[in-house]
N, C-alpha and C positions, 0 to 999 in steps of 0.2 A: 515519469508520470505526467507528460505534458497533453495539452488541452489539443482537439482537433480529432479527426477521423479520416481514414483513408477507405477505400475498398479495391481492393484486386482479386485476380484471379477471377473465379466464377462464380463472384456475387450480383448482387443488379438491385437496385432501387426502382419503385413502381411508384409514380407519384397516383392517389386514387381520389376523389372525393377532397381534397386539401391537407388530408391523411398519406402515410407511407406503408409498403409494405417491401419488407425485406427477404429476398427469396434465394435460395441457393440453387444454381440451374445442373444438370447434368447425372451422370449417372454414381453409384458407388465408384467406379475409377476415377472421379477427378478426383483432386486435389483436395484435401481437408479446407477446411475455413479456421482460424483462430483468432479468436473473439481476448483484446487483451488493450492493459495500458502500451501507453508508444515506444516506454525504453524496452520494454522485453515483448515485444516484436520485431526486433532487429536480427538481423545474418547472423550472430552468433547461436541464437535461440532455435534457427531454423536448420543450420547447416546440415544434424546429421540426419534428417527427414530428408531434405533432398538431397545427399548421397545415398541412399536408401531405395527412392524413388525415382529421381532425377526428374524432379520436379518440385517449384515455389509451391509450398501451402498458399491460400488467398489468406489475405490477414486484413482483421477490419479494427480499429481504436476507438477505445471506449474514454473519456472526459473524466467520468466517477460510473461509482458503479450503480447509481442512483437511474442513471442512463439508460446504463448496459439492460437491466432488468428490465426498465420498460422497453424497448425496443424487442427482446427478447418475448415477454409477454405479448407483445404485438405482431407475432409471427416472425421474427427471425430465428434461426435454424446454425447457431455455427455449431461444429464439432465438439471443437475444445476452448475455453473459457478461463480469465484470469483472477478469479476473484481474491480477496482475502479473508482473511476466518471468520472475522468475526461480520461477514456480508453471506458466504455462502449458504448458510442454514436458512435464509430465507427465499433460496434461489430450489435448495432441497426442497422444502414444502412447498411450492408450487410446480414442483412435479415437473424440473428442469432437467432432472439430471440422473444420470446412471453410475451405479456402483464400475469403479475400477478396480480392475484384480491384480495385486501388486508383483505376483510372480510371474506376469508379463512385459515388466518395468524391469531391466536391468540393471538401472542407477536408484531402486528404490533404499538398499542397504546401504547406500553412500549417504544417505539424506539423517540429519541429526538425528539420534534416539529420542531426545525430549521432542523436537518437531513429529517425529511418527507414531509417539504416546501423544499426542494433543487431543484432550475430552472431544468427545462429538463426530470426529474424523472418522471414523469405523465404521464399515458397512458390514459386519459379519468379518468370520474367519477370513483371514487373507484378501480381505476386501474392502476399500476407502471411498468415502465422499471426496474428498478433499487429499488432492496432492502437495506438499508443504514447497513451496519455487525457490522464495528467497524471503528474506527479512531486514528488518530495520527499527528505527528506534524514532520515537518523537516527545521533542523536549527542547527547548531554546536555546539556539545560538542567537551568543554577544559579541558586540563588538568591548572587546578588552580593553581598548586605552579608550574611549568613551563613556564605560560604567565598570571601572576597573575594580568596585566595591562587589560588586556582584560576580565578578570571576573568582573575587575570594569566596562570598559563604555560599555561592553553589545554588543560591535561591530565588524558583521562578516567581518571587514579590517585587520584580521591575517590571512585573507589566501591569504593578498597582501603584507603583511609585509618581506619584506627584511629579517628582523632578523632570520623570520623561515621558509627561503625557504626552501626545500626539506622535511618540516617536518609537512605538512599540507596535506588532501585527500579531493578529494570531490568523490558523488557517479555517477555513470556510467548513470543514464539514464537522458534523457534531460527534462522529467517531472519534475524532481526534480532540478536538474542544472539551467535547462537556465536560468527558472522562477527566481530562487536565486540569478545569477548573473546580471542578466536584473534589478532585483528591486535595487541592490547596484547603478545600475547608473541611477536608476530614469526612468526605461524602462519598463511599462508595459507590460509581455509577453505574454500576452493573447490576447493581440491588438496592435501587431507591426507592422507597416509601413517597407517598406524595407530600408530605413534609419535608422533605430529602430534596426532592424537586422543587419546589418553594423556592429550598433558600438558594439550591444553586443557579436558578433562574435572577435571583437578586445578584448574584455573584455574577452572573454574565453582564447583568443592565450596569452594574455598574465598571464592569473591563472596557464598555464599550464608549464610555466616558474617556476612557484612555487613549483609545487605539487613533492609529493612524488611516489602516486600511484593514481589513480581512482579505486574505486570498488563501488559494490553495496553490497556487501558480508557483513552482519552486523558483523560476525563473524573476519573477519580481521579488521576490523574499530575498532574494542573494544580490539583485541590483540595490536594492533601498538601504542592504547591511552594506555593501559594499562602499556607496557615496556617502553613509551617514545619515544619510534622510530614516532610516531605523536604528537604534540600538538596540534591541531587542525583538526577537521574532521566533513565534512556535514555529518550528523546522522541522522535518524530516533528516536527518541524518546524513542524507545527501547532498542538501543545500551548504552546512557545516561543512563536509566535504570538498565539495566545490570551492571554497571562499579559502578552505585552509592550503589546499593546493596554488590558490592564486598568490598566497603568502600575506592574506589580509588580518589581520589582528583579531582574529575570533576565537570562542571557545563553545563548546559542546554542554550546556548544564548538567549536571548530574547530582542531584539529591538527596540527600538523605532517604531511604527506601526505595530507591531504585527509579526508572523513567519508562515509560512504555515504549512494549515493544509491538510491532505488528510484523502478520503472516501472509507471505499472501501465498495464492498454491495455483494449480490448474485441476480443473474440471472433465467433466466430459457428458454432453448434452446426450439427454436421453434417445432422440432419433437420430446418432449418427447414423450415416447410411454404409460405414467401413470405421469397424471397432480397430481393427489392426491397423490404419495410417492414424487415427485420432489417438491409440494407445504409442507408436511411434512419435507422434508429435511432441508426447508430454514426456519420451525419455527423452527428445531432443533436447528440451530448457534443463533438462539434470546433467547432459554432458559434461567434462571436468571443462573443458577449454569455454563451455560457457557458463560454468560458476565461478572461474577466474576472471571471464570479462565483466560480473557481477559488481565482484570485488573491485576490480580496477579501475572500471570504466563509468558504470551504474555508479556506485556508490551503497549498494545495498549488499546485504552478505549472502553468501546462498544458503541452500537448505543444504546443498552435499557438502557438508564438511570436509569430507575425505578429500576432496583437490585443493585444501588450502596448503598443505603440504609445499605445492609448488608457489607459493605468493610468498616474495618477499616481506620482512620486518617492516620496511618502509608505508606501504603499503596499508595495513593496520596502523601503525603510527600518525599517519593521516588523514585514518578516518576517527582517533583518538580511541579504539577498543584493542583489547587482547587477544592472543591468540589464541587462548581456550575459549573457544566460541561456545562450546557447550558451558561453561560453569557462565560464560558473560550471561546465555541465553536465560539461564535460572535466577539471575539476579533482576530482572525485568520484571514490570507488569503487564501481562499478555493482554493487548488488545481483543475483547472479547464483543459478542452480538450486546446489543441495549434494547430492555424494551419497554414496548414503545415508540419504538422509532420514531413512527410518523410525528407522532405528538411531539416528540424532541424537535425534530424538523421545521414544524410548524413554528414551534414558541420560539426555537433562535434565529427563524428566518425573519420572526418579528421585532426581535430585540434585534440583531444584528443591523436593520434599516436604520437604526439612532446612527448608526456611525458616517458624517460626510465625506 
């Protein structure tokens, strides 16, 4: 989920007025478009669409998905879309997207039981908002021989700790922040009272007394762990990944009551101009060889359970979970929509400027 955008295929930027407008040119036979983060736009996600067609979908990247919406709002048009769960029901209400019919999804019965019960995902009988991709976890990687007290009790209270002020990150968006700091003080973010909000706004002003940086950049997260310049950093599960392959002294936190988990899935925009290549594209990211390259490569775990089968021990071991993926998935807390949003956005885009 790295920052940047690409455009190919049969997209085209219009510069207008000092404004853009994003247009998709050609007829129902070109090429779909897919609107997505950078790691799951890669050849394994696209391969069996074009064996299929024999033809590259055009693929465009999205930053956050904060982005992706407005551009989309702004007249862009792709096919199929990456969002994740707790983003997409805002993308539904504005009237983005079209129900998929899952029995013309091949690889939809490979996809976890608890992923394809997930509240709100239902469009009718045999029919979804949301296709479940892949998942992950977010929750602090440490560096173990730096705050080796903390690899014992398993507790994210080093990113209030005195000792390592200036020497902890958390990441930029408030999907992932608030929720993390609201449950430290026992504050369900998903259903806050404006007293609720209060105190967890004081909970932030004072984390950011701590912090070194804010980013969502996995890629600085695992450099700053890596040299020491961080002990401590909200991660993604991938970032942990990455650092425990390099054989750096890190560990994965996990809590007393479990760590959040996020979903992310694919879409399907309401004007496709060809339901069959955009319903093709999205059994492409379910293929088994690219839920294996999920696991491998990504760092994040698929939705198809059914091809872990072929993933070695190792494997899981290094990204520190088990291989009942379904009972690990139940043990989580499901990153879910907040609202409010804006208002969340707003306040910690305020509080987050205290930090140099």
């Amino acid at each position: 989920m790295k920052t940047g955008w690409i455009l190919g295929g049969a997209l085209a930027v219009v510069l207008l007025g000092g404004g853009y407008f994003l247009t998709r040119g050609g007829p129902a036979s070109s090429p779909v478009t897919l609107f997505q983060w950078e790691d799951y736009a890669q050849p394994p996600y696209l391969a069996a669409y074009e064996a299929r067609y024999g033809e590259k979908p055009a693929t465009m990247i999205f930053a956050d998905e904060d982005e992706a919406f407005a551009k989309m709002r702004a007249g862009f048009k792709p096919d199929v879309m990456g969002p994740c769960y707790y983003e997409f029901p805002r993308w539904k209400e504005a009237g983005l997207l079209q129900p998929i019919d899952t029995a013309k999804l091949k690889n939809w019965n490979k996809i976890s039981p608890t992923l394809r019960g997930l509240p709100g995902i239902s469009a009718g009988p045999g029919k979804v908002w949301f296709v479940p991709h892949y998942w992950g976890n977010t929750s602090l990687t440490i560096r173990t021989d730096l705050a080796p007290e903390y690899a014992k009790s398993q507790s994210w209270d080093i990113l209030f700790d005195p000792k390592y002020k200036g020497r902890v990150s958390v990441m930029d968006g408030v999907d992932d922040t608030v929720p993390f700091i609201a449950r430290m003080i026992g504050v369900n973010a998903y259903d806050m009272s404006d007293a609720d909000w209060t105190k967890v706004q004081a909970k932030l002003r004072e984390l950011v007394g701590q912090l070194r940086f804010v980013s969502s950049d996995a890629t600085a997260l695992a450099q700053g762990l890596a040299s020491g310049e961080l002990v401590a950093a909200m991660s993604w599960r991938t970032t942990f990944a990455t650092l425990n392959r390099e054989k750096k002294p890190v560990a994965y936190l996990t809590p007393p009551g479990g760590i959040f988990t996020y979903v992310c899935g694919l879409v399907m925009h309401k004007d496709t101009p060809n339901e069959e290549k955009a319903l093709a594209l999205i059994d492409a990211g379910l293929e088994d060889a690219a839920a294996v390259h999920t696991i491998e490569q990504v760092g994040d775990e698929p939705a198809n359970v059914g091809a872990m089968a072929k993933v070695p021990d190792s494997v899981f071991q290094s990204l520190g979970i088990q291989r009942d993926l379904e009972a690990f998935l139940k043990s989580g807390i499901f990153q879910r929509r907040l609202k409010d949003k804006d208002k969340l956005i707003s306040a910690w885009t305020d509080i987050k400027s205290g930090v140099q």
